[in-house]
N, C-alpha and C positions, 0 to 999 in steps of 0.2 A: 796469180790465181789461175787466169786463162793458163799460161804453160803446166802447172802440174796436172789438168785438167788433160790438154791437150796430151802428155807426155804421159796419165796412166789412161786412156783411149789407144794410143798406140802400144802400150806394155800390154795391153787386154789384149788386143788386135794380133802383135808376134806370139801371144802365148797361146791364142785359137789356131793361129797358119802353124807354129809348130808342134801342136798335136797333132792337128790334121796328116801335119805331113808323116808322121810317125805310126800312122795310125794304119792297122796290115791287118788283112782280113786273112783267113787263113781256110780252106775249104778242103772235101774231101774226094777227094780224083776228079770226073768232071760233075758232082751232084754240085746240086744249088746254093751259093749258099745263104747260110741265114740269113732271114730277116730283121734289121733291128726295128723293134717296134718299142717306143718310150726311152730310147737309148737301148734297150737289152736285145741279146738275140734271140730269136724263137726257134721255135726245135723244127728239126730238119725229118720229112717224112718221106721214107725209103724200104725197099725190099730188103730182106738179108740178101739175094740177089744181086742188088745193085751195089751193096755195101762190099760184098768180095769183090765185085769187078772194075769198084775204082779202090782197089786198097790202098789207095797212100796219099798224103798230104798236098795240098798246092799253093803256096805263098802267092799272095796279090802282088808281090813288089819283085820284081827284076831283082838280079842275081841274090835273091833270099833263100833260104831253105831250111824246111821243119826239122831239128838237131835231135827232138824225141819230147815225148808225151807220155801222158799216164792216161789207161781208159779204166773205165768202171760198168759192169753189165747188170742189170736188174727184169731177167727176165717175168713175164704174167705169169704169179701163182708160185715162183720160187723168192729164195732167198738171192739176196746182193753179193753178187761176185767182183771181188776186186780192191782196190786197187791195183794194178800192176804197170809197171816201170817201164818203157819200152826205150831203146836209142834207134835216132834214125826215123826219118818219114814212113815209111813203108807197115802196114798193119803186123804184128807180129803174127806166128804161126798159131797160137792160142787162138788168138780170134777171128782167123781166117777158117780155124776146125770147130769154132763154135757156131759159125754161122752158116757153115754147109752140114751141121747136124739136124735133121729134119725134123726135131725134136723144140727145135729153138726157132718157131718163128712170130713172136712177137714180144714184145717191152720195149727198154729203155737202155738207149748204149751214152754215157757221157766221157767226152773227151775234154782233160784239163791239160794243166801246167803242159801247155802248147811251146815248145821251146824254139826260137830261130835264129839263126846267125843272116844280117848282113852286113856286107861289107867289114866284117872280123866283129863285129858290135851283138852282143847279144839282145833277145827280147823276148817277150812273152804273149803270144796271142791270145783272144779270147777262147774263153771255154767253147766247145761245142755239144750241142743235145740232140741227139738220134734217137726217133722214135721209129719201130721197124716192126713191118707186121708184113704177112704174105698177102 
């Protein structure tokens, strides 16, 4: 009784260390990133300013990198723009022209299906939610 005891405390034990270790935050140029509050992340508050001027992704874990994402825009007072598909870390040109249009400066920018490769192994980061106002 003691050893199965013993032996699912340590199954519990390897199966928290290897989430942990698998676990990548994934942020956008040098802005902050989220906060997990209750396990979930909270949304990230930023200029359209600062969102062009770090346009592209940055993996928490040594030789990782963001392979491509979908974002979605829901500017105040319009309709929901989006899905769109992007490859590659870097913001695409869509959203780089929608945020130096001065016409756009507040809502809600959400970035999903966060895609990374390391070390040839693929993975998925968490969502992120940008709130953006001037």
């Amino acid at each position: 009784m003691k050893k199965t005891r013993l032996l699912s405390v340590l199954f519990l034990l390897f199966l928290t260390v290897s989430s942990f270790a698998q676990h990548q935050v994934v942020t956008i140029g040098k802005l902050p990133a989220p906060k997990l509050i209750n396990g979930k992340s909270d949304v990230v508050y930023v200029t359209p300013a600062q969102l062009v001027a770090n346009g592209q992704f940055v993996s928490s874990q040594p030789g990782c990198k963001v392979t491509g994402y979908t974002f979605s825009i829901l500017p105040n007072g319009a309709d929901f723009i989006g899905p769109y598909t992007v490859s590659g870390a870097a913001f695409s040109p869509k959203l780089v022209s929608f945020f130096k249009d001065p016409n756009n400066k507040k809502g809600r920018l959400f970035f999903e299906k966060i895609t990374t490769t390391c070390d040839g192994a693929g993975n998925t980061a968490e969502p992120i939610a940008v709130r953006y106002s001037e």
